[in-house]
N, C-alpha and C positions, 0 to 999 in steps of 0.2 A: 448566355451570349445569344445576342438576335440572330438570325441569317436575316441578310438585308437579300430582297428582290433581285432579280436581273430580269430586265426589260426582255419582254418576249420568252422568259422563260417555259412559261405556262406552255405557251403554244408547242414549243421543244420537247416538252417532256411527254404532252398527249400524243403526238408523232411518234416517239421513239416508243408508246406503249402501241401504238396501233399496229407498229410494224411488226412489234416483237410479237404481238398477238395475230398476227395474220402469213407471219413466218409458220409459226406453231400450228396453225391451221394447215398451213400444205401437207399434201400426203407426201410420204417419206416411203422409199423402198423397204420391202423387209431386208430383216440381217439376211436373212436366206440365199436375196437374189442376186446380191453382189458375189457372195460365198460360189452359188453353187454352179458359176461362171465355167469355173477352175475346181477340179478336183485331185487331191493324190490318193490314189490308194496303193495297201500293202497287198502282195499276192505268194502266196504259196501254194506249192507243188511238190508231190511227191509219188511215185507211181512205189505203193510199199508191200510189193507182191506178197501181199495177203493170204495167197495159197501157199504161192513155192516156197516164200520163208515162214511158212507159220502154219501151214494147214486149217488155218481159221482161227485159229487161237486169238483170245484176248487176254491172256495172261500169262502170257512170257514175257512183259514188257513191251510189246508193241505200241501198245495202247499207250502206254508212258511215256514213252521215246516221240510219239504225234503231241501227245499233251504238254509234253516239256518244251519240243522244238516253237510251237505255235504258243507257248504262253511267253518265250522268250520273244522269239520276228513277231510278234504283235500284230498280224496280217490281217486284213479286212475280207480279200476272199481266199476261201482254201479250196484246194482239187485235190484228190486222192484219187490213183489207179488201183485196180486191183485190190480192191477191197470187197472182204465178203462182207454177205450182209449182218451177219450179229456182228463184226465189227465194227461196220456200221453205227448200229448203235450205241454200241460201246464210246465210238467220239463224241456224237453226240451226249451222252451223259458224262464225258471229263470236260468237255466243253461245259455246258451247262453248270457242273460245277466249278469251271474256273468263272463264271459271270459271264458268259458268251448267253445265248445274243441278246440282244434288244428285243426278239419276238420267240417265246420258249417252243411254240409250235410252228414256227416259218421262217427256219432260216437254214433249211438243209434239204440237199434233194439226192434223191439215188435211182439209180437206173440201172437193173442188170443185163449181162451178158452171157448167164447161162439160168439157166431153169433150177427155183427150189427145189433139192432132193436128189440133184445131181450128185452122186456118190464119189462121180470124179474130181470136185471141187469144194473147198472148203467144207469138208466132214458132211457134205448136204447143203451145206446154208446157200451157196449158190454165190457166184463173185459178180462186182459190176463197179460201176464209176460212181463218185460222187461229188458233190461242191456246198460247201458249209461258206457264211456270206455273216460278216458282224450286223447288216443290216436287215431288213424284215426282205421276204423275198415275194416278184408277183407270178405273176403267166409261169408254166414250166415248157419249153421246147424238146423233146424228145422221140429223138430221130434215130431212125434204124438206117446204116450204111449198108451196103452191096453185101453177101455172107462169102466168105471166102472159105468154106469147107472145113475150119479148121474146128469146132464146137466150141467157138465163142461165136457172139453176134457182136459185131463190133458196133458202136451207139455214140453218138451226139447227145449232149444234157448241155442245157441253159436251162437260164431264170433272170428275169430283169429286176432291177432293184427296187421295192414297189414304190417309194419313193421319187424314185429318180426313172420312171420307166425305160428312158433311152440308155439305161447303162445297162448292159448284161454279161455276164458273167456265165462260161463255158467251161465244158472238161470233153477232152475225149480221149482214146484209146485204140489209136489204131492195128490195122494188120502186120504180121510179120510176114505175109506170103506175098513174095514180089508180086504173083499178077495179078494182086486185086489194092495195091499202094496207091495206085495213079486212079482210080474212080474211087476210093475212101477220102483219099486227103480232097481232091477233085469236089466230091459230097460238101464238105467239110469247110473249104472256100466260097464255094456257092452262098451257102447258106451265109456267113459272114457276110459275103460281098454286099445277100440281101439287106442286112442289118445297117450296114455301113452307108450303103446307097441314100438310105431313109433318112440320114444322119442320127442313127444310132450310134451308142459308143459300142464294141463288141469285145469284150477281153480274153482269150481263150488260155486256157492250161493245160497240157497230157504232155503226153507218150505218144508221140506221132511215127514213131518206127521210123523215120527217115531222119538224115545230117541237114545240119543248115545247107553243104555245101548239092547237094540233092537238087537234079534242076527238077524234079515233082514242086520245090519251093521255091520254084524261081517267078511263081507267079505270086507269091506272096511277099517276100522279100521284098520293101521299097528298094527305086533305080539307085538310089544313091547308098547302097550297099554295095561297096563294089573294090573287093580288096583279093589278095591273093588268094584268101581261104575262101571267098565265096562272092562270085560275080557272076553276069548273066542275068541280072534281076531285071524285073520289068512289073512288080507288085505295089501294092500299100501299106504294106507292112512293115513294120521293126519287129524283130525278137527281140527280147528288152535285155536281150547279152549282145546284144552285136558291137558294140561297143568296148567290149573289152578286151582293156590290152597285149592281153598275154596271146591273143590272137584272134585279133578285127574281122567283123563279119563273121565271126564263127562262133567267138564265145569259149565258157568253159567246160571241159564234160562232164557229164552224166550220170555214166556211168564208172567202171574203175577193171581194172586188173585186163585191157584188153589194150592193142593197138589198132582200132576202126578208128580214129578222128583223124583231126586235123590237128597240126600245128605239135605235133610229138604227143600228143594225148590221147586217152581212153574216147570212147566213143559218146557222142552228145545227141539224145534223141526228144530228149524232157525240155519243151518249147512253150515261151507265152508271147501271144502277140497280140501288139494293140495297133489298130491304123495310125499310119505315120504322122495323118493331116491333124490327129486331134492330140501326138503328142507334144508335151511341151518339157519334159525332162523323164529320166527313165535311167534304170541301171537295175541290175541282176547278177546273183551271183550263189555257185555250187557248192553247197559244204559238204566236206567228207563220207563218208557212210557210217555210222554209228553202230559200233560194238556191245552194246548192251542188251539184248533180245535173247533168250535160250533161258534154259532150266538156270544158268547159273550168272545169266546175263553177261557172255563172253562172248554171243555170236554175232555176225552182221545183220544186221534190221531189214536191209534189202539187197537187192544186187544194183540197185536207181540213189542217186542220190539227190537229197531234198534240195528245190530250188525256193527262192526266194527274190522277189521282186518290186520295186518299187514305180510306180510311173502316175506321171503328172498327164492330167489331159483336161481337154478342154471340153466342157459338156454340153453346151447351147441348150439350156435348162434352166 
């Protein structure tokens, strides 16, 4: 069969190629830069008194009970209180063997808070904060708070994502001794604030010793927290439980077997906050305390129980 001509064809089809060819020429954004607009990431915390319940041990199940909860929540950054230092490594090497991270030598940082050799703490090994991150990590931030007498140094640890250097990921550990609360947490904000100002993203995770409902965090706390269990806000912050139902602006606890909270519950001291302006979805929530740790794996793992977090933000990256 012929194909018969059409008048002016010719001229149509060099057109329709030049286009498609000079289409194909424009530069195109990478995947990247639409992606990394918007980020979620997963976060977990646990303050898993590494002394008090374990005396240092990495083999009563500790180490298992971290390895199992984090290979289940599948979280991107992890904070650990209270961790001594051979346990320490001990995460990182079930991390490592569960396929954690992306970078085998950079993606966990530790900071203590008492002295190797100390007798009083973890057999020697000496206890402090840490933060394990699925991504490569860069700069490391660490800050000594105010010493409140008690033979801890209480410490500030960040690391930015080397990738993404506006996101950083924090832990800390604060005091139990009322009058040094108000210039730790005080510390603690500052330094945030700095982050935030810069348009940073700043995410933090610990054991802050204070309630949500605590006006020390009323300056963190976004205005628009503002419910029976905790109002007076005037901050930029969400805690990424404020939202839950079982009691608004307060969240759920923490910890277990006491009457300090709010809303009929145990007491809630285990806090992640992200600035309010860069979230865009977020939710949090307290599991139980797990009875598997001891010679016969019947004890509880901590007296803290592990949180876990979700939040959506915007990164301007």
């Amino acid at each position: 069969m012929r194909i018969s001509s059409v008048p002016g064809f010719g001229r149509w089809l060099w057109t329709v190629i030049a286009l498609l060819v000079t289409t194909a020429a424009l530069p195109t954004a990478p995947a990247s830069a639409a992606a990394s607009a918007t980020a979620t990431y997963k976060i977990w915390h646990w303050n898993m008194a590494g002394h008090h319940s374990h005396l240092g041990s990495t083999t009563n199940g500790i180490i298992q009970a971290i390895a199992g909860s984090i290979g289940y929540r599948k979280p991107d950054f992890v904070s650990i209180n209270e961790i001594c230092r051979n346990q320490y490594g001990a995460v990182i090497d079930a991390l490592q063997d569960m396929g954690w991270p992306e970078k085998p030598t950079n993606f966990a940082r530790y900071e203590p808070m008492t002295a190797t050799g100390d007798p009083g703490y973890c057999a020697g090994h000496g206890i402090g904060i840490a933060i394990f991150s699925r991504f490569a990590l860069g700069d490391t931030l660490r800050q000594t708070l105010p010493y409140d007498g008690s033979g801890k140094q209480r410490k500030l640890l960040c690391a930015h994502v080397a990738a993404r250097p506006g996101t950083r990921f924090c832990t800390t550990h604060l005091t139990t001794v009322a009058a040094y609360k108000a210039a730790q947490v005080g510390q603690v904000h500052g330094v945030l604030e700095s982050f935030r100002s810069r348009g940073d993203v700043p995410i933090i995770a610990g054991d802050f010793n204070v309630q949500p409902d605590s006006p020390l965090l009323n300056t963190w706390y976004d205005a628009s927290v503002n419910t029976d269990a905790n109002h007076g806000n005037l901050g930029r912050y969400h805690e990424l439980d404020d939202r839950e139902a079982l009691c608004p602006g307060w969240g759920e606890q923490t910890t277990e077997s006491n009457k300090l909270g709010a809303c009929g519950q145990s007491g809630k001291v285990d806090l992640i906050f992200v600035p309010a302006e860069r979230l865009t979805r977020y939710s949090a929530d307290a599991h139980p305390i797990g009875h598997v740790c001891g010679g016969n794996r019947d004890k509880p793992c901590s007296d803290h129980r592990i949180v876990d977090a979700t939040a959506s933000v915007t990164t301007g990256e």
